[in-house]
C-alpha positions in Angstrom: 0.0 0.0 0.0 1.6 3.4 -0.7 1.1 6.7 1.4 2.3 10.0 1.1 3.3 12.9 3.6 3.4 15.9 2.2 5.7 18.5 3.4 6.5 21.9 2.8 9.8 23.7 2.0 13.0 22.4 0.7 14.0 17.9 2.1 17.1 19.5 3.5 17.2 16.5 6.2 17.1 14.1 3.2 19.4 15.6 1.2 21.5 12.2 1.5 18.5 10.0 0.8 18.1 11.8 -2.4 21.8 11.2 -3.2 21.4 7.9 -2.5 18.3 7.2 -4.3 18.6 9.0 -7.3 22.1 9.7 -7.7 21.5 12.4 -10.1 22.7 15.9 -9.6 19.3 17.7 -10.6 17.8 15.9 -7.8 19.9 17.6 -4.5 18.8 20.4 -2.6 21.8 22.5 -3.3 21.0 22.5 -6.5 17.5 23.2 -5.9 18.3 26.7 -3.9 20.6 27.6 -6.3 18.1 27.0 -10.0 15.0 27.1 -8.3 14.8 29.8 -5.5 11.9 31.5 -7.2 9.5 28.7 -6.8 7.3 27.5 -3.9 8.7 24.5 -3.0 7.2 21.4 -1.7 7.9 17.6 -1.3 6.3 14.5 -1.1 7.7 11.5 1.1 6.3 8.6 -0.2 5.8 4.8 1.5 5.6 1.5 0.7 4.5 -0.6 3.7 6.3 1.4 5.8 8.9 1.7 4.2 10.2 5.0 2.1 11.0 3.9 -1.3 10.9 7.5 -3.1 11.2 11.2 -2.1 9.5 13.6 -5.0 10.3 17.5 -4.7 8.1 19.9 -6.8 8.4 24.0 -7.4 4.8 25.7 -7.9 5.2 28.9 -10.2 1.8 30.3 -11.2 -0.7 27.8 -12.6 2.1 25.0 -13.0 4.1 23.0 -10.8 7.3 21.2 -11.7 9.2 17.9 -11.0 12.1 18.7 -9.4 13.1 14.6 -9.7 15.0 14.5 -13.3 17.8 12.1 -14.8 15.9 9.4 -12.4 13.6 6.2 -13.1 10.9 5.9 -10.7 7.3 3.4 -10.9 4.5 5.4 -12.5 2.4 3.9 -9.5 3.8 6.2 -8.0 3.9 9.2 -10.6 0.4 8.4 -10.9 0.1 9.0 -6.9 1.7 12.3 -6.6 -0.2 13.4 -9.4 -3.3 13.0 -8.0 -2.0 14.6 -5.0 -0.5 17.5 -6.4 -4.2 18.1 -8.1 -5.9 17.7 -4.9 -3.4 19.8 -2.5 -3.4 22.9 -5.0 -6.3 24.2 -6.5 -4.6 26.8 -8.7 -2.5 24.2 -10.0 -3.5 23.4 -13.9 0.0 21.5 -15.1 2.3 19.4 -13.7 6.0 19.3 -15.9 8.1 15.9 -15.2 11.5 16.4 -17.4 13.9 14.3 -18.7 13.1 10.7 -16.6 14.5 7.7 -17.8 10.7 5.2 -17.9 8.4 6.0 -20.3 5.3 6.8 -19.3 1.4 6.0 -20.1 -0.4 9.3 -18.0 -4.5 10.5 -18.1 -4.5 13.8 -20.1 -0.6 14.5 -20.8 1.8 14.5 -23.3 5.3 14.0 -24.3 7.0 17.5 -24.9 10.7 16.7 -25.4 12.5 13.1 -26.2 16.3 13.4 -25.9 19.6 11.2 -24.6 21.7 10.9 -21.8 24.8 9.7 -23.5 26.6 7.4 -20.6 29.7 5.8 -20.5 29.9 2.9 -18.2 33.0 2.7 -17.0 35.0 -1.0 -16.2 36.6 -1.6 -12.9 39.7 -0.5 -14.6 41.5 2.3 -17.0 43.4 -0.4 -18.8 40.3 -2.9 -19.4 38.7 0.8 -20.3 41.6 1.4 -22.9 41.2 -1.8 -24.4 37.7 -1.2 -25.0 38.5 2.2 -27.0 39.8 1.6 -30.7 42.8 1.4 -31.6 43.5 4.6 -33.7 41.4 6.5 -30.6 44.1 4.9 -28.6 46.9 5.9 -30.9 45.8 9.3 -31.6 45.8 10.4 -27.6 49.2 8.7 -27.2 50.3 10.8 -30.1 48.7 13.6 -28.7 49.7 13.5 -25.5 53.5 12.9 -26.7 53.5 15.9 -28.5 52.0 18.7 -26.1 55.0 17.1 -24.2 57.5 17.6 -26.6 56.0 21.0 -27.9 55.7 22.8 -24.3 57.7 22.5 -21.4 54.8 22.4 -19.3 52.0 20.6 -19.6 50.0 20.1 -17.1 46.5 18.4 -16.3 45.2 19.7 -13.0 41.3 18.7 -11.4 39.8 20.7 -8.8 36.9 19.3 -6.5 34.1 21.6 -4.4 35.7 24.6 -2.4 38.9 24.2 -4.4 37.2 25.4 -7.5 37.6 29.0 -8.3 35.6 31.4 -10.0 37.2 32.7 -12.1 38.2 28.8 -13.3 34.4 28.6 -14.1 34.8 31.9 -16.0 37.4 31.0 -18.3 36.2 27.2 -19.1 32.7 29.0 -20.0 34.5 31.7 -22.1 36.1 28.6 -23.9 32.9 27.2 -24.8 31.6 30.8 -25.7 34.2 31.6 -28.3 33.9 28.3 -29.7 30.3 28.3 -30.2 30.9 31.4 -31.6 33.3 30.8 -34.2 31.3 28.0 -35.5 28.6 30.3 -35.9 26.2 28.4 -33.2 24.2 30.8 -30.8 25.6 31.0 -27.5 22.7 31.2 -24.0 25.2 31.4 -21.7 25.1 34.8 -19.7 26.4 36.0 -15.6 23.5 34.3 -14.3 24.6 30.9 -16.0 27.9 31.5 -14.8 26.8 32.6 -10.9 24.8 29.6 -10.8 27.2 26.6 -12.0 30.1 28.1 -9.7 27.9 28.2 -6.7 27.0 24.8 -7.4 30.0 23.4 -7.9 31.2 24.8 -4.3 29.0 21.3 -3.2 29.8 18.6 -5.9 31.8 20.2 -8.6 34.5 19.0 -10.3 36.3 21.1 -12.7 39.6 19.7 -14.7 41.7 21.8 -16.9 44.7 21.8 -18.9 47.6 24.4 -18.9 50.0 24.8 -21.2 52.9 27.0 -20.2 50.4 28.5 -17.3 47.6 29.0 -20.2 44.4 27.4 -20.0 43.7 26.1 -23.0 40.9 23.8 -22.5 38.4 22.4 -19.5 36.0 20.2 -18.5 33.0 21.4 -15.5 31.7 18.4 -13.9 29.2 17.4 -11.3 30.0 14.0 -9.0 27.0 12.7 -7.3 27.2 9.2 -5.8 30.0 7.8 -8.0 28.3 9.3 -10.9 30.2 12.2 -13.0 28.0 14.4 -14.9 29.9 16.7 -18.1 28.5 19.9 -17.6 30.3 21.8 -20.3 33.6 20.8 -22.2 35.4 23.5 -23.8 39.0 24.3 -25.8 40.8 27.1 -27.1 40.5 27.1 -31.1 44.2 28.4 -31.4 45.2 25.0 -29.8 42.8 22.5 -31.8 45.7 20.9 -33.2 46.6 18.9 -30.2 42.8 18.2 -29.9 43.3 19.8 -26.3 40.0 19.2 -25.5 39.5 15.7 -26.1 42.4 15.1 -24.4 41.3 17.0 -21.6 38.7 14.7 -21.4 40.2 11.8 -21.8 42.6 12.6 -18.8 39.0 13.7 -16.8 37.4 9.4 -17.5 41.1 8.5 -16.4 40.9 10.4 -13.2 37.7 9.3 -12.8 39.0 5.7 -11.4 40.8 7.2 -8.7 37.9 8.1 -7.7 36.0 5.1 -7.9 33.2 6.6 -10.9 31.2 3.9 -11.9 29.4 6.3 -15.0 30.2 9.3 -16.7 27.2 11.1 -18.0 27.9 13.3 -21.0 23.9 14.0 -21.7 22.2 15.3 -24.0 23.7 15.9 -27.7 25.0 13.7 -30.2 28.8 14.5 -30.3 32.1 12.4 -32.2 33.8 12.6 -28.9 30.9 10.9 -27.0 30.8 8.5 -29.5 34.9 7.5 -29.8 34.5 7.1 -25.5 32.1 5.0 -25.9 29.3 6.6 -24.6 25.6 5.1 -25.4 22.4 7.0 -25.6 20.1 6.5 -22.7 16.3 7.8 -23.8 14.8 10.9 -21.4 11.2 11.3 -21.5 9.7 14.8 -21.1 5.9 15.3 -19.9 2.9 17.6 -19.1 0.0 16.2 -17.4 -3.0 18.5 -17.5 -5.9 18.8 -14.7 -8.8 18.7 -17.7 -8.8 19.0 -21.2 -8.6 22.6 -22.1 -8.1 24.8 -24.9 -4.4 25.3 -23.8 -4.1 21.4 -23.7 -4.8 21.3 -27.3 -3.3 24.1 -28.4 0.3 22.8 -26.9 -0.1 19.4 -27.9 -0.1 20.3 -31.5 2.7 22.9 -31.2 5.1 20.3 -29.3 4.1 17.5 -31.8 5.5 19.9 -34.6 8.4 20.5 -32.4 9.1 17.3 -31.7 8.9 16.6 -35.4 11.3 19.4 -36.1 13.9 17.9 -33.6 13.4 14.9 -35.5 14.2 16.0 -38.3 17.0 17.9 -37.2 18.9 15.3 -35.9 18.5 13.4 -39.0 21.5 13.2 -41.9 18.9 15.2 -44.0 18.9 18.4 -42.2 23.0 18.6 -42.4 22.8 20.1 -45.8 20.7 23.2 -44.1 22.4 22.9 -40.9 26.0 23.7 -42.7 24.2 26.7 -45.0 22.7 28.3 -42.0 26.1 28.3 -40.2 27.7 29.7 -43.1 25.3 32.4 -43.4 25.9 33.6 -39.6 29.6 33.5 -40.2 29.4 35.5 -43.6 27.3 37.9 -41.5 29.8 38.4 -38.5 32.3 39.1 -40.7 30.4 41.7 -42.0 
């Protein structure tokens, strides 16, 4: 039989159950006060026979409320549950969001608004069993690679930071990296101070952030998240001037290498199909997006037809087909820069 006891405010006294259970950084307080501070929060401890078996947090923000649970599977028994609940407890409360779980879900009077991967990289119980995994010319090529940053600059150096160590201005310069880059490939960049505020004071708590120097330059870097034994690639970024030595694939090959010290048993690259998460031997993991509506309404219709076109437009996106437009739209932004 399953009950729930709804409480109100922030789990902060089961901040290591939700670690435990869910092992997904979304799903922490800390980062809940630092992404989420304008929403009423609430949470729902939820029992089996006596026995708590899930913890669900939700933000309330006008007529919707949102599943603070993400990058997590859990028994749509018990979606179905807290549903109802959420319906019943708040009046004023016309959609519930659930984002990015890992079960796919059958729900009364919902739909699915985004379908994307977690790209994950289970790692073996060691780096050598891991490098013989890899290909051989993905083996070669970072040998190479690695040889010649060596012989090209006297100092080379891979450094990884972890929690307090990290500092700001580290976040800065990683995020400036990725800025740039984006840039000159004519891709449009969200990332503003805010962005930037919020991922360092996150990573004060479980942050990880690795980075390589050469001659006392940082010329590429990794921002992670460890939760549980579980690394999470929040951003990975290089200096184009170096892209030679591939500096940032080798930055992140040194980051899965480190990653046994510290016993990772996952490194979660998410969402985006890249070459790198590919030759690391990362495999896509489905997400499922929903909205569940109280009734049927005009807005219920309206958004279901504009996500299904959406979703068809991702589709079709991510296809080989749209790489012809893909390339002629980056050219235009580039052609336009320059002038």
């Amino acid at each position: 039989m399953i009950s729930i006891d709804y409480k109100k405010g922030l789990p902060i006294d089961y901040e290591s159950f939700l670690i435990e259970r869910y092992n997904s950084y979304f799903t922490t307080c800390r980062y809940m006060e630092v992404y989420y501070n304008s929403y009423d929060i609430n949470y729902m401890l939820v029992y089996e026979n006596s026995d708590l078996v899930e913890l669900l947090v939700f933000g309330n923000l006008g007529n919707t409320s949102s599943c603070f649970n993400s990058l997590v599977d859990i028994d749509q028994r018990i979606i179905d549950v807290c549903i109802q609940k959420i319906f019943e407890t708040f009046p004023s409360i016309l959609k519930i969001e659930i984002v990015a779980l890992y079960k796919k879900y059958t729900l009364n009077k919902s739909f699915l608004f985004f379908k994307a991967d977690d790209y994950v990289l289970n790692l073996p119980s060691t780096m050598d069993d891991y490098c013989l995994e890899l290909g051989y010319h993905t083996r070669k090529n970072l040998k190479n690679r690695k040889a010649r940053l060596s012989r090209d600059y006297s100092q080379a150096n891979f450094i990884i930071k972890f929690g307090e160590e990290i500092e700001e201005f580290l976040i800065n310069k990683i995020i400036q990296l990725s800025h740039d880059r984006m840039k000159q490939k004519g891709v449009i960049c969200n990332f503003d101070n805010a962005y930037n505020k919020h991922i360092f004071k996150y990573s004060q708590h479980y942050g990880c952030v690795a980075y390589l120097e050469l001659d006392g330059a940082i010329v590429s870097g990794c921002i992670s998240t460890i939760i549980n034994k579980r690394l999470f690639l929040h951003v990975t970024a290089y200096d184009n001037n170096y892209s030679k030595y591939n500096v940032g694939e080798v930055c992140v090959f040194q980051l899965i290498e480190s990653s046994f010290d510290k016993s990772i048993s996952s490194v979660h690259f998410l969402w985006g199909e890249t070459e790198l998460k590919k030759r690391f031997l990362a495999k896509p993991q489905l997400l499922f997006s929903y909205y569940i509506y109280r009734h049927y309404s005009l807005d219920y219709v309206i958004n279901g037809i504009k996500y299904l076109i959406l979703n068809m437009l991702n589709y079709f996106k991510d296809s080989k087909i749209s790489n012809p437009f893909r390339t002629l739209i980056k050219f235009f932004r580039r052609k336009n820069k320059k002038a």
